[in-house]
N, C-alpha and C positions, 0 to 999 in steps of 0.2 A: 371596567377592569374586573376581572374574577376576583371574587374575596376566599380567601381561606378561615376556618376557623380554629383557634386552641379551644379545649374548655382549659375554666379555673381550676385551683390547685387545692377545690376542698378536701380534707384528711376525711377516711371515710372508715365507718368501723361497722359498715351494714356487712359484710361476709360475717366479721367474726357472730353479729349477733343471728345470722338466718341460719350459722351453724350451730348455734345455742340451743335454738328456738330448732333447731333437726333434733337434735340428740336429747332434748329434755321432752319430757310425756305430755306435758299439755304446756299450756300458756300460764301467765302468773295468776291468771285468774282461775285454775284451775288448781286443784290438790294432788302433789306427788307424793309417793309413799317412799321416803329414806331408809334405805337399807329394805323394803320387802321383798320375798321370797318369791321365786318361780318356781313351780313347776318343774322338779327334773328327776326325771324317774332312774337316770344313773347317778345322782347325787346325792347330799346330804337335802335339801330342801334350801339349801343358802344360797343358791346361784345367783339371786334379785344383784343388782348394781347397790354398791352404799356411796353415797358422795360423802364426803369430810371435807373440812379444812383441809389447809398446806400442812405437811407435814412438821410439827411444831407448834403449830398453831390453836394446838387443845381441841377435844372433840368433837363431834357435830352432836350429842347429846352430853345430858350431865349425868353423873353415876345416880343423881335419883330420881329419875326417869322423865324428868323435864327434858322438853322437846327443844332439839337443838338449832342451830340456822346452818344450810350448806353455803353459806358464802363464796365458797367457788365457782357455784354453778347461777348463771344468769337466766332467766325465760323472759322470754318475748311479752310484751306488753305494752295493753293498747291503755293506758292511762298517759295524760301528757308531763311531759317532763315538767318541773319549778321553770317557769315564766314565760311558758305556755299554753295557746290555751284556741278552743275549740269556737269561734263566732259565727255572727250568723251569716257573715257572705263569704265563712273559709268555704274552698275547694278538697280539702283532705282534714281530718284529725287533727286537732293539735297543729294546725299550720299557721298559727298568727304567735311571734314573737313580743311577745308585753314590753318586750324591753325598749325596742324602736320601731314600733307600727306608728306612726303618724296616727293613725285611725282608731287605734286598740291601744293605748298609751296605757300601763298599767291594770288597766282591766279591758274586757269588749265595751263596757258599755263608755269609753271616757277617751275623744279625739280632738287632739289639738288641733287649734283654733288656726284659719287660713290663711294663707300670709296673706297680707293687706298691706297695700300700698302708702293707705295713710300712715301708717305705726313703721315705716320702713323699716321692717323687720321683717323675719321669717319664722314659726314654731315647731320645731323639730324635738321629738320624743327620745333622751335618753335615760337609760338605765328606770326607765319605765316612768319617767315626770315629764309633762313637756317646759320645756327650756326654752327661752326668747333668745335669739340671734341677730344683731344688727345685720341689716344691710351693709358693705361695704361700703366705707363714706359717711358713714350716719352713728351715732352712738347716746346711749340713755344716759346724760346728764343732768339730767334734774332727779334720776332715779324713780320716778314713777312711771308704774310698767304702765298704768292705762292709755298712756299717750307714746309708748313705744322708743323709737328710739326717733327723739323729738328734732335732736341737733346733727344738721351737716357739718360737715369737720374740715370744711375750707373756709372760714368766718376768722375775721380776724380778732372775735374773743375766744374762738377754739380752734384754734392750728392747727389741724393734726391729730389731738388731742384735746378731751375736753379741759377748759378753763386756759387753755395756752394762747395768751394774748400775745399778737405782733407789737414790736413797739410803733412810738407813733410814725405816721407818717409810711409805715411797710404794708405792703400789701400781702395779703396772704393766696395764694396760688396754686392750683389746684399742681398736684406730682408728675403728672400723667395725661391724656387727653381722655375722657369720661371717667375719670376716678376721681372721684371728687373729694379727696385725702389731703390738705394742703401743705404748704410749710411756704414760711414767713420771707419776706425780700424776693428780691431780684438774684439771676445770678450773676454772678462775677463779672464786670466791666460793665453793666447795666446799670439804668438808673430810671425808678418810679416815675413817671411823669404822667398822672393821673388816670391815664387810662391800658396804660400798657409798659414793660419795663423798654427803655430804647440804650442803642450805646450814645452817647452825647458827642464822643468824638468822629462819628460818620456821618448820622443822621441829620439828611437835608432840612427836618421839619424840626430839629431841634441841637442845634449845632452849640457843642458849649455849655448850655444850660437849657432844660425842658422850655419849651416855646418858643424859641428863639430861632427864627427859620428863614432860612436863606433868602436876599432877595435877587428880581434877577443880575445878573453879571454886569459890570458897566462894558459902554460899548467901544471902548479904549481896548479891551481885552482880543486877543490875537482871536481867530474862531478857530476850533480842535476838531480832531480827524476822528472817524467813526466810532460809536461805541464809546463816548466820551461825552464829559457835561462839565460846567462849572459847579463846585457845588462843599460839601462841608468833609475837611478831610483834617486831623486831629485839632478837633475842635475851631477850624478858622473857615470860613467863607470863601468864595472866588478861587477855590480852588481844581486844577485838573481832577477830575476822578473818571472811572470807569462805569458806565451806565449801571444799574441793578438788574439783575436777574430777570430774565422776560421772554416773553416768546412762547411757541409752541411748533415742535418742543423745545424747554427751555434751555437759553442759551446763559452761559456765565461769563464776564466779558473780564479781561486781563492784558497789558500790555508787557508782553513779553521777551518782544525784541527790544523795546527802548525806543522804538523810532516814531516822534511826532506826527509824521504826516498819514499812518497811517491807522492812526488812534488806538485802541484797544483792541486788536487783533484776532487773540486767539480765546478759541471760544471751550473753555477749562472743564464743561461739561462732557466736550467728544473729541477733544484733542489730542490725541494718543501721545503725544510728543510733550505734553502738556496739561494734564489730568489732577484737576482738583487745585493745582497750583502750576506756578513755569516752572519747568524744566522737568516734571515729573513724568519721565514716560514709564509708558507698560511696556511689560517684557512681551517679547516676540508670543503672537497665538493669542492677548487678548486687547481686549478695546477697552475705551473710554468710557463711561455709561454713567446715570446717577443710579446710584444702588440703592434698593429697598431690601429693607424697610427703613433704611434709615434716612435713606432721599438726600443723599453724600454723592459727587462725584466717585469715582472711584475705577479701578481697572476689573474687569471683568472676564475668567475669573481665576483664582490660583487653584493649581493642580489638587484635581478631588473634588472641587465642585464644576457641576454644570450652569452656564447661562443659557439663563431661560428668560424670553422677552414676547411682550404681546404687542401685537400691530396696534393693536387697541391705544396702547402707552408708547409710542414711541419716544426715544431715549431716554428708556427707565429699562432694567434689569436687576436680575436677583442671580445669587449669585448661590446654590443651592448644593445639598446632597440628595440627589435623583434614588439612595438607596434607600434612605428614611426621612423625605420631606411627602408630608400628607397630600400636599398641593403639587406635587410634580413628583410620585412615585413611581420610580422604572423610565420616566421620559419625561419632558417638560409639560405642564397641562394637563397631565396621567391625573386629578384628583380623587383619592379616598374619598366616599362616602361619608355621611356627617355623622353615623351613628356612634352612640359614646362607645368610647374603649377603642375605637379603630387607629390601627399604628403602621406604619410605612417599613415593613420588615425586609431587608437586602432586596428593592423594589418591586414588592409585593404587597399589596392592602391585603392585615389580617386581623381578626372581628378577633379582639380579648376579651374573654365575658368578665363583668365582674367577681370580684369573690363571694360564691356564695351560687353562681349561675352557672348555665352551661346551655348550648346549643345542643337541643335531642329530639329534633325534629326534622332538621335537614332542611326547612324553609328560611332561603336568606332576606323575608319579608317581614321576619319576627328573629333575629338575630338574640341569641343567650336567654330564650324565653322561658329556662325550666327552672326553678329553686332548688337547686339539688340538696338544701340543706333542710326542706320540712315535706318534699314529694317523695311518698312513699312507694313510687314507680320508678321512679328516679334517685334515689339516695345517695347521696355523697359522690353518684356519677351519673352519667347516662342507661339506664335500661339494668338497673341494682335496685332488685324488688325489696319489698319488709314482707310480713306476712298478713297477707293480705285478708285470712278469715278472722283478723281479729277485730278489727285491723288494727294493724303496728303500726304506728306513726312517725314518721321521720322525724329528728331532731336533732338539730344542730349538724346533719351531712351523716347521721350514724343513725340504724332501727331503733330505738329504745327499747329496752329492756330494765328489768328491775332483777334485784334477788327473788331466787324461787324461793318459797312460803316448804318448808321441812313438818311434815308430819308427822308424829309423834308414834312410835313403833310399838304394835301392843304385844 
């Protein structure tokens, strides 16, 4: 599928300074003369330009001949701004930000350390220190950095949080499936039985109380119609029940009419008349289906979204907006591209650089590859020069510049 791209929304203030850097006589590293004279043989000899302050704002010299500053006027210049700074694998001037280089962490020569697996953590450089980051899951409870962040946080002396003990007998469990984040018990209508939470009043392998598991049926007992067993139904044994869940693809079994002989009839996973429970039908235009992500029977789909289903998975469906779903943009199966920042816009994949980048190259094999906020080719946009004989160096998405340096008028 064709990608579009935006660029980012960096504020750029490279105009105002290349027009600075037009209108003033040299660069800051050169000497202008405030207030001198031209040349003009129909005048008095005062024709020179004088810069001053803002009106108010008191003179650009003192009345005893000490040299003034023109604070309103800016020049271009190639020094780099406070907390930036010029290394030895930059590409331009002043392009390495001290503040969060991973690499340049406060000064060039000082890069935080790599993440490692062992220390489950990561080190990411702010405001120019590198900083420890847990891993998700993991957390520095003993407090010493050498060994990172020592403790996973689904343990049942840290739940969640470090020191947060389950009481006895609970099991702590992880939130999520690979997040390893716990919190303490079972939920609601379950019960701990040593290796997994169960409900007690269904389960054939623990009917009543954990371990306590059915045996088989005596043979006095009538035999039951399809899709039917003997077996643990609130909490008693020898009971009719409705097979478990099975098949492929799978089927959910439910006795709907009531009628004996024909056991457990309707099959609640694609039962239109019948969906997820009896008597639950879908309205006219959609089906039965178990829906993902959640893996719930469910009808498929209400008005606004598309069903989208792979041969691959038969009876599983999703139940989607085709306008901004990444995985089925414009049509079912339509997938966006993995690159970051990419979003499914009125079904259309379109690359949003992050802040700070921009596509200015037009190759979608290197998507948002320009730093428009320290590329002095690139400045605060695509193809927004600095002045390149100094060279002015980009910073922060704007030229830099400094106060022109006012020479003292003799």
């Amino acid at each position: 599928m064709r990608t579009t791209k935006r660029l980012s929304s960096a504020v750029s203030m490279c105009a105002a300074a290349v027009l600075a850097s037009a209108l003033s006589v040299g660069a800051c590293s050169d000497s202008i003369h405030v207030g001198d004279s031209f040349s003009d043989a129909g005048g008095d000899g005062g024709g020179g330009p004088t810069f001053t302050n803002d009106a108010g704002s008191g003179p650009s010299s003192s009345s005893s001949g000490a040299p003034g500053k023109a604070n309103s006027l800016q020049c271009a210049s190639n020094h780099c701004a406070p907390g930036y700074a010029t290394c030895s694998d930059s590409t331009f001037s002043c392009d390495v930000d001290l503040t969060s280089n991973n690499y340049h962490c406060g000064s060039c020569s000082v890069a935080c350390p790599s993440n490692s697996s062992d220390l489950n953590a990561r080190s990411v450089c702010a405001n120019g220190t590198c900083q420890l980051t847990c891993n998700v899951g993991f957390a520095d409870c003993n407090g010493i950095i050498d060994d990172g962040c020592e403790q996973i946080l689904d343990e049942v002396n840290n739940c969640g949080t470090c020191g947060h003990a389950c009481a006895a007998g609970q099991p702590c469990l992880d939130i999520a499936p690979f997040v390893p984040i716990g919190k303490c018990g079972c939920p609601d209508g379950k019960t701990w039985c040593g290796t997994s939470c169960v409900d007690l009043g269904g389960s054939d392998a623990n009917c009543g109380a954990c371990g306590n598991a059915c045996p088989p049926p005596p043979a006095s007992l009538p035999p039951l119609g399809p899709n039917e067993h003997y077996g643990c139904v609130a909490g008693a044994c020898a009971t009719p029940k409705c097979d478990d869940p099975g098949g492929y693809p799978p089927k959910g079994y439910a006795d709907c009419n009531g009628k004996p002989a024909d056991g457990c009839e309707a099959n609640v996973f694609g039962d239109n008349n019948n969906c997820g429970s009896c008597g639950k039908v879908c309205p006219p235009g959609e089906t039965c289906a178990i829906l993902q992500p959640s893996n719930t029977p469910g009808c498929a789909c209400a008005p606004g979204s598309t069903k989208c289903t792979q041969a691959s998975n038969p009876g599983f469906a999703s139940c989607v907006d085709i306008l901004t779903d990444k995985e089925n943009c414009g049509a079912c199966g339509a997938r966006c591209d993995g690159n970051d920042g990419v979003i499914c816009d009125n079904g259309v994949c379109v690359q949003l650089c992050p802040d700070g980048y921009a596509e200015c190259n037009g190759d979608p094999r290197d998507p948002c590859e320009t730093n428009i906020m320290t590329d002095p080719y690139h400045c605060g946009g695509c193809n927004t020069h600095c002045d390149a004989t100094l060279p002015q160096p980009g910073q922060g998405g704007g030229c830099w510049t400094e106060d022109c340096v006012a020479v003292p008028v003799n």
